[in-house]
N, C-alpha and C positions, 0 to 999 in steps of 0.2 A: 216283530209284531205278530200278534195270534191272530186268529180269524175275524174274530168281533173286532179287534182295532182296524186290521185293514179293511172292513165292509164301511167302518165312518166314516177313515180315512180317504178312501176312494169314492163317496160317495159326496163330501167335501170338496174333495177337487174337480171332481165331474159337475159339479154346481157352479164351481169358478167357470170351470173352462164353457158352459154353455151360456153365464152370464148372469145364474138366478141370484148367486151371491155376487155384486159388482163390488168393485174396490170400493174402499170406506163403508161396506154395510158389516151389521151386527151377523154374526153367527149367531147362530138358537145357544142357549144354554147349555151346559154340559148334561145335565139334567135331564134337560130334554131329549138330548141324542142320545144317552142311555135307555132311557124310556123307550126311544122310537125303534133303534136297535136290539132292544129285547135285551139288554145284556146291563152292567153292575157300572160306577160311576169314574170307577176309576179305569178301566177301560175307553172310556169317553174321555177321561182328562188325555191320558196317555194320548190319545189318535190328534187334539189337538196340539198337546206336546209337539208332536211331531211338525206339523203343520208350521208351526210358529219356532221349530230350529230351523225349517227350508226360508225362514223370510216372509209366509205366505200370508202370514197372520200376524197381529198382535195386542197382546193382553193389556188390561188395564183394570184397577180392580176398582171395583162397584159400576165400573161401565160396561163391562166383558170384555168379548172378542169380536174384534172385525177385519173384514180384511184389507190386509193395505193399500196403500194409499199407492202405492205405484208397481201393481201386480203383475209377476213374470209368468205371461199366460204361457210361453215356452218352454220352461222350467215347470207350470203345471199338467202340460202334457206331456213330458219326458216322465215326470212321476206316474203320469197314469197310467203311460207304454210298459215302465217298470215293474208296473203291480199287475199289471191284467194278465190275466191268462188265457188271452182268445188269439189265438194263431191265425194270421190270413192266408190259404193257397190263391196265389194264383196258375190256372194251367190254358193249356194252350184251347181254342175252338178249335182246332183241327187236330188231334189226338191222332196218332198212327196207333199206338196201344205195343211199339216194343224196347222202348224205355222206361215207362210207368204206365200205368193203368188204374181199377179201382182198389188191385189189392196193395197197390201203393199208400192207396189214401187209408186202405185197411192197416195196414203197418203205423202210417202216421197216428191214427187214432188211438191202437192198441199202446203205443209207446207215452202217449201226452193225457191220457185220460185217467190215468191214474193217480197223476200227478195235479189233479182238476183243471187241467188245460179244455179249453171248448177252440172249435177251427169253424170259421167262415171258407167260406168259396167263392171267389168270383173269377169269370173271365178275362184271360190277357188281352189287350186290344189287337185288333189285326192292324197290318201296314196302311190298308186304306182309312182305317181311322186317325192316324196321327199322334204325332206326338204330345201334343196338348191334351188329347183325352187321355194316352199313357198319363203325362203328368197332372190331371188333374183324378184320375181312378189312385192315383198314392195318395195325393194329397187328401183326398177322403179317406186312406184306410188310416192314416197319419191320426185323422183327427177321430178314429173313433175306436181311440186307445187301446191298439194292436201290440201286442208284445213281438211276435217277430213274423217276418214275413218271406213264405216257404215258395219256390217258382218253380214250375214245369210247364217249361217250353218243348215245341216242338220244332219238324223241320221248318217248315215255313215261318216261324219267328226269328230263325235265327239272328237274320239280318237287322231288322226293325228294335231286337233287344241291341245288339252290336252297338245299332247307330244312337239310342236312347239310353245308354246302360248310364250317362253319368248323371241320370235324373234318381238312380239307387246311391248315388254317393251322398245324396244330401237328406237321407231319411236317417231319423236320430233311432231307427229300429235296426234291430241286426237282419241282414239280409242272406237269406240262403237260397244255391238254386243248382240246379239239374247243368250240368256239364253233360249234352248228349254225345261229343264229337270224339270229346277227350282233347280238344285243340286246347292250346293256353291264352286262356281269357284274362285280358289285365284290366280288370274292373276295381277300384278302391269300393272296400266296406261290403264287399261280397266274399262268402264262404261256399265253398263249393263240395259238390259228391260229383264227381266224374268218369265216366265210362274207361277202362283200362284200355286202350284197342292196339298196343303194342303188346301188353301183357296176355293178352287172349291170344294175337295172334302167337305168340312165342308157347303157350299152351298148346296150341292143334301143333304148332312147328315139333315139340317135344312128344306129343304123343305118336303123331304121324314114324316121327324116327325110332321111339319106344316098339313102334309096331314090326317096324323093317321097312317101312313103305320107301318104293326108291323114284318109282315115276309120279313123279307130281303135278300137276299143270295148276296157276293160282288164276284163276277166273276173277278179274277184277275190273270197276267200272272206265267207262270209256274216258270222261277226266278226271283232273289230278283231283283227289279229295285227304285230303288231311285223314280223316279216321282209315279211310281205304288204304296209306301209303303207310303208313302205322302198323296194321293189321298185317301186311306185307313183309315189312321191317320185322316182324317181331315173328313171322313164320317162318324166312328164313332164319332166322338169331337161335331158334328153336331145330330146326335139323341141322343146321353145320356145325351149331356151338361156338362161333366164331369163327372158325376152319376154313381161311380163306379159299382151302382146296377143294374146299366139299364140294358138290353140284349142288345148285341152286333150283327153285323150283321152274319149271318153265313157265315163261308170262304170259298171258292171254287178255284182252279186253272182251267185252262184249260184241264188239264189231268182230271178232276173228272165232265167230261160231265153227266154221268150216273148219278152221286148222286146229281148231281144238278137239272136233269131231273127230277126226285122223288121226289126231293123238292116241283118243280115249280106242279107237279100231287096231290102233298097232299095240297095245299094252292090254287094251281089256279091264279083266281082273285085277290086274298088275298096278292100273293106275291109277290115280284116284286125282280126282279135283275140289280144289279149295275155293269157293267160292267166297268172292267178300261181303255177299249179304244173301237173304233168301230168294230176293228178287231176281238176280240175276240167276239165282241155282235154279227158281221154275224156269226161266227161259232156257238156260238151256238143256233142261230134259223134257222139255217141249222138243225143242230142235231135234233132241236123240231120237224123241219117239219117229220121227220120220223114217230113220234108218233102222225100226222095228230095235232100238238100245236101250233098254231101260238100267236107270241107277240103284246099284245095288245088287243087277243079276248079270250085266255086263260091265259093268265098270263103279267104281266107288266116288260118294263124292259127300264131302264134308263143308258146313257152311256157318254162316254168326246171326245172329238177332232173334231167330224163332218169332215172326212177323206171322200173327196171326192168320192173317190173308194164305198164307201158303204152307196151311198145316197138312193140307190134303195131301201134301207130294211126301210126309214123311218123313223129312229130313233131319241125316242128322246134323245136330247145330249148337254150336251156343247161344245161350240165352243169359238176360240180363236178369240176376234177381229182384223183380219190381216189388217184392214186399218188404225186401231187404232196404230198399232204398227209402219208400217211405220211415221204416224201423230206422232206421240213423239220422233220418233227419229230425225226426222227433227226439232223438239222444241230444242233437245239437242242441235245440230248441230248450228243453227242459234243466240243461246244462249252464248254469248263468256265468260261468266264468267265459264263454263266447260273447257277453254281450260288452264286458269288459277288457279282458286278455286277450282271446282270441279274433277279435270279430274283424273279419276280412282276411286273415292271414294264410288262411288255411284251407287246401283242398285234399278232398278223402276220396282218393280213390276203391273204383269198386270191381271187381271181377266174376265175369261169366262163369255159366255150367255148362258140364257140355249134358247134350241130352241124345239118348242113342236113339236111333230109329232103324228104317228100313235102309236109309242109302249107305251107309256106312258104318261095319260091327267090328270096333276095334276088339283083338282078343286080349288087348292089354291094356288098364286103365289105370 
């Protein structure tokens, strides 16, 4: 269909589905919807053509076109999710800003807007709203002819998506959404972009041994976390090679500030720590400053996420590419063989930069 046919087409079925054409009533003339359309007649035939191969309509000659007698208002919403071009984000109220951000949304827009795509915005519900408002916020974006629907969540959703996710298996929309952890989510009818966080860590693992680096201490949080145990995994995978002989990095939690302390004083320069996020890299060069140690001129220390909150200290770190992210999701989105071949199969992974700063100047990258 060209453009004129899909504007009558879909303004046809936007009449069914709100109820102004009910079943058994006449459609306007071809004529007329040419006329009103601004466009030639056979155009207008065409867009009902269509209409009346879906079942939706049908013809009768010297009496017109009405619509049937027993109309599949589900089948007329599926047509209209089909043809529209307006994308729903939903993201989290409580945005941390180091998985995506607005240059995210900048990326999605630059990718769907050329292709005459338009995006809505609305909010994910938090835990203490429930599940009911989750499922009735779909069920309105359902009904107001969304083509596919993009999600960024944050930490504090994680759960509440977990515990509601199979209210996403019953939308006739293709569903894409933000993997922050990298954990495997078994959601039907969800397509995913997800955080690498073995692969990152096996990155710093490779550079770190690229450099010569031999004292390592991995600074990582106090419980188990799936991304953090990843990020671990894939740091050593990255200095031994596999080499069950190599030495490994030494392990520290947050709670063992002091003996990590001791470490960074018997090595110095020598050592460097990998911290599994920025958070815990400010605490502890908080901690160092006590013992007058700064990172970078006593000791080295390498870290993941570039969490806005703690740019001040410097660090160097991986970061996620949040423009990159919006930018593929908008590839998926605009890509319609997701909406039929692919749609829920498939998760795309995505990989860190690192970015050099003050705490850590590799001389080899």
């Amino acid at each position: 269909m060209n453009k004129q046919i899909e504007d009558i087409f879909n303004s046809l079925l936007e009449k069914m589905a709100d109820g102004t054409f009910k079943q058994g009533e006449l459609l306007p003339i071809e004529k007329q919807l040419a006329e009103d359309f601004g466009t030639d007649l056979n155009n207008a035939h065409r867009a009902v053509s269509v209409l009346e191969k879906h079942g939706l309509v049908i013809r009768k000659k010297r009496f017109g076109t009405s619509v049937t007698s027993d109309l599949n208002l589900n089948l007329v919403r599926r047509l209209l999710n089909e043809n529209s071009r307006q994308v729903c984000v939903l993201y989290s109220m409580t945005p941390h800003w180091i998985h995506w951000d607005q240059n995210s949304f900048d990326g999605l827009t630059e990718a769907i807007e050329p292709k005459g795509y338009s995006i809505i915005y609305k909010n994910l519900p938090t835990n203490t709203a429930g599940r009911q408002c989750f499922a009735d916020l779909l069920n309105e974006i359902e009904l107001q002819s969304i083509c596919a629907l993009v999600i960024f969540p944050d930490q504090e959703d994680f759960y509440f998506m977990n515990d509601n996710s199979d209210l996403l298996e019953n939308l006739s929309i293709p569903v894409f959404m933000l993997n922050r952890s990298g954990e495997p989510l078994l959601v039907d009818m969800v397509s995913y972009i997800s955080m690498d966080t073995f692969g990152d860590g096996l990155f710093v693992g490779k550079l770190l041994k690229k450099n010569g680096c031999r004292n390592i201490a991995m600074l990582n949080v106090a419980e188990p976390q799936f991304w953090a145990e990843q990020r671990y995994k894939g740091l050593k995978q990255g200095l031994t090679g596999g080499d069950k002989s190599s030495s490994c990095p030494t392990s520290f939690t947050v709670e063992d500030q002091q003996p990590l302390l001791d470490f960074v004083i018997q090595h110095g320069m020598e050592s460097v720590v990998v911290a599994v996020n920025n958070c815990i890299a400010a605490q502890f060069i908080d901690y160092a400053k006590i013992s007058k140690l700064q990172a970078g001129k006593d000791f080295r220390l390498i870290s993941f996420d570039d969490h806005p909150m703690y740019r001040s200290y410097n660090l160097t770190t991986l970061a996620v590419p949040r423009k990159k992210i919006g930018q593929l999701f908008g590839q998926m989105v605009c890509d319609n063989s997701w909406l039929k071949a692919y749609r829920g199969l498939y998760t795309v992974k995505i990989h860190s930069y690192l970015i050099v700063r003050d705490t850590f100047k590799p001389e080899y990258l």
